[in-house]
C-alpha positions in Angstrom: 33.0 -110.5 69.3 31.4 -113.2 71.3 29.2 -110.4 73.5 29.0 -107.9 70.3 27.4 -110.7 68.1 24.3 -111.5 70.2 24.1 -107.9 71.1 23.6 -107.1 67.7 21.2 -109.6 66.5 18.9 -108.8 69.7 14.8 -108.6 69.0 15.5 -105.6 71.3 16.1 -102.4 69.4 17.6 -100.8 72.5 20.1 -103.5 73.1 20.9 -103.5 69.3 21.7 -99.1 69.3 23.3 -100.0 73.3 25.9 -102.2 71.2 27.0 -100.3 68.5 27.2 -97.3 71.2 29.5 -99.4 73.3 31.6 -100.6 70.2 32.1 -97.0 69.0 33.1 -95.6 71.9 35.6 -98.9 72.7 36.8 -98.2 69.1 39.2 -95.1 70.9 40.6 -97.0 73.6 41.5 -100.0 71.9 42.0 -99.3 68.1 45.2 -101.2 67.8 43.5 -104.2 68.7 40.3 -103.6 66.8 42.6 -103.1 63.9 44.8 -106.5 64.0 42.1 -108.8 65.5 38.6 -107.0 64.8 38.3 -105.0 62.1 36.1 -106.7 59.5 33.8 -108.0 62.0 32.9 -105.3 63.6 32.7 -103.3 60.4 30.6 -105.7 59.0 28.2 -105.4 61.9 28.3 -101.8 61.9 27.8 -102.1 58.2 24.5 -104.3 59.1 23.3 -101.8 61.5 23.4 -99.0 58.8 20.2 -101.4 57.5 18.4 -102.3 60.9 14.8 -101.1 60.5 14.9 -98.8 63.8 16.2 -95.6 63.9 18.2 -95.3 66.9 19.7 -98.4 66.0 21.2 -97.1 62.6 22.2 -93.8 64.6 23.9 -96.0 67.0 25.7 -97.5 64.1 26.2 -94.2 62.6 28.0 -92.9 65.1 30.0 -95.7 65.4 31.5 -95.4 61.6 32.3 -92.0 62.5 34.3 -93.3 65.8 36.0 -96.1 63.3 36.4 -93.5 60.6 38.3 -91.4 63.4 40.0 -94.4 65.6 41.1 -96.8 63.1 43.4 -95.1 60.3 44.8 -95.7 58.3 43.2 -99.4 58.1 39.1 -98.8 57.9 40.5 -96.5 54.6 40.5 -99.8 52.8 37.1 -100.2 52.6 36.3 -96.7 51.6 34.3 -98.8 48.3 32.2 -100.1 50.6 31.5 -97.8 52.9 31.0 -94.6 51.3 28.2 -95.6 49.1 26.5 -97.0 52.0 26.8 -93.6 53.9 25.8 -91.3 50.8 22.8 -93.8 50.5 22.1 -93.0 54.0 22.8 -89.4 54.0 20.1 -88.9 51.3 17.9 -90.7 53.6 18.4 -89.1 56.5 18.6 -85.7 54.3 14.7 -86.4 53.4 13.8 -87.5 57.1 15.5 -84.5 58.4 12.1 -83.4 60.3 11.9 -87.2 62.0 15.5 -87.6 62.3 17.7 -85.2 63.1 20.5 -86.7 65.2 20.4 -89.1 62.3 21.5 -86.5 59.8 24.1 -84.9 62.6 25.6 -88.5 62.7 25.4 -89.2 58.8 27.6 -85.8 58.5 29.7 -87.3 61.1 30.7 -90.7 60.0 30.9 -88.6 56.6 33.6 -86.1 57.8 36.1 -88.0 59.8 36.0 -90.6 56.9 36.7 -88.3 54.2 39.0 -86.5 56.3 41.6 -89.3 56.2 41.0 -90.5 52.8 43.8 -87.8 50.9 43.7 -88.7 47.4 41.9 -91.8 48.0 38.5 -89.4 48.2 38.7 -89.2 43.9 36.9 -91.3 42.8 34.3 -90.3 45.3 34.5 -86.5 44.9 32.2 -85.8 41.9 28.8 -87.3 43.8 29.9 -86.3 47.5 30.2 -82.3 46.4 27.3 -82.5 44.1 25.2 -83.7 47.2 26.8 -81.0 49.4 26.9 -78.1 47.2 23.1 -78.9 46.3 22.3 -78.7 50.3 23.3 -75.3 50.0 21.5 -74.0 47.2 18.2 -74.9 48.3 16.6 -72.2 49.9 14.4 -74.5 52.1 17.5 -76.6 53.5 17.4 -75.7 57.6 20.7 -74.1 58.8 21.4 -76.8 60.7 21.6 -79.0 57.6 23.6 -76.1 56.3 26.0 -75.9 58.9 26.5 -79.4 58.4 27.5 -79.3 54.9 30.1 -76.5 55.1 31.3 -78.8 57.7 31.7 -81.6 55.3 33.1 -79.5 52.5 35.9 -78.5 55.1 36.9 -81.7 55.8 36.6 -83.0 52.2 38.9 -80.3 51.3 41.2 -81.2 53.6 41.2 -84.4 51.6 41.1 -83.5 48.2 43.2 -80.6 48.6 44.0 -79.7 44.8 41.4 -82.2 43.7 39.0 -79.4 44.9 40.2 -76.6 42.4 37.0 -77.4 40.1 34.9 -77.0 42.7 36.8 -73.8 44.3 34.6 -70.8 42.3 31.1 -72.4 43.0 32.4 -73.4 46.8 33.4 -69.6 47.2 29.9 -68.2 45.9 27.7 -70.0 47.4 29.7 -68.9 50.7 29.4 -65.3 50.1 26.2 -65.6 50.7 26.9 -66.6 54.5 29.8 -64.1 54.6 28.2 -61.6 54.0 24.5 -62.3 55.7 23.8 -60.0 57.9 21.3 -61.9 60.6 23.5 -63.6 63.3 22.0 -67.1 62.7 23.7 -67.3 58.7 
């Protein structure tokens, strides 16, 4: 924490995104610790990053939720309330920057994902907003197939989640996949 701390307040965007890089990718090696002796910290300057007016800096801190989200279960779970509306806030961003920012919306999918993935039951009270948002991205016509992909990505991972939380969503799930199943063009 003392060299993460003035990393992260740097005037230097590139320092700033070098930071939360190194801290996501430390998050793997050394999650035990991170989770007894660093957890709200760091989370708190990831957290801070997701707000840092440069956009390689918020990727940087994108990615590294998704490496806490994967690294640090059952723990990070916790703070689901706080973090969650932070990265639907930022997916929706990202989701209408999509032409200036794509790794951003590839890393908002990703801290998305591996969070959800290990919430179980805990995704409830987060389900409703999280599969209106996905199911919309595929029913516009205009969404890229990237963005797309990335969705039916998500709703894999939230249904491994919800698991019979996901019955309501089951029928419109299934038909708006038909249309991929069945698409004849090798791209869909």
């Amino acid at each position: 924490m003392q060299l993460v701390e003035p990393l992260i307040s740097s005037e230097n965007p590139l320092v700033r995104r070098a930071c939360f890089l190194s801290v996501a990718v430390v998050a793997e090696g050394c999650a035990d610790y991170i989770i007894k002796k660093h957890l709200q910290p760091l989370l708190h300057c990831v957290v801070s990053g997701l707000n840092d007016p440069d956009q390689g800096v918020r990727n940087g801190a994108l990615f590294a939720m998704g490496q806490f989200s994967e690294h640090l279960q059952p723990d990070i779970s916790k703070y689901a309330s706080e973090i969650l509306p932070l990265v639907f806030q930022y997916l929706g961003r990202a989701t209408n920057e999509i032409d200036k920012n794509p790794k951003g919306l590839v890393k908002s999918y990703y801290a998305l994902e591996m969070f959800c993935e290990n919430l179980g039951n805990g995704i409830e009270p987060y389900l409703q907003p999280l599969m209106e948002h996905l199911l919309e991205v595929l029913k516009i016509p205009t969404t890229s197939v990237k963005q797309k992909q990335l969705a039916i990505s998500a709703i894999g991972a939230t249904a491994n989640a919800a698991k019979t939380l996901l019955k309501p969503y089951f029928h419109e799930i299934i038909e708006l996949f038909k249309v991929y199943l069945t698409a004849g063009d090798e791209e869909s």
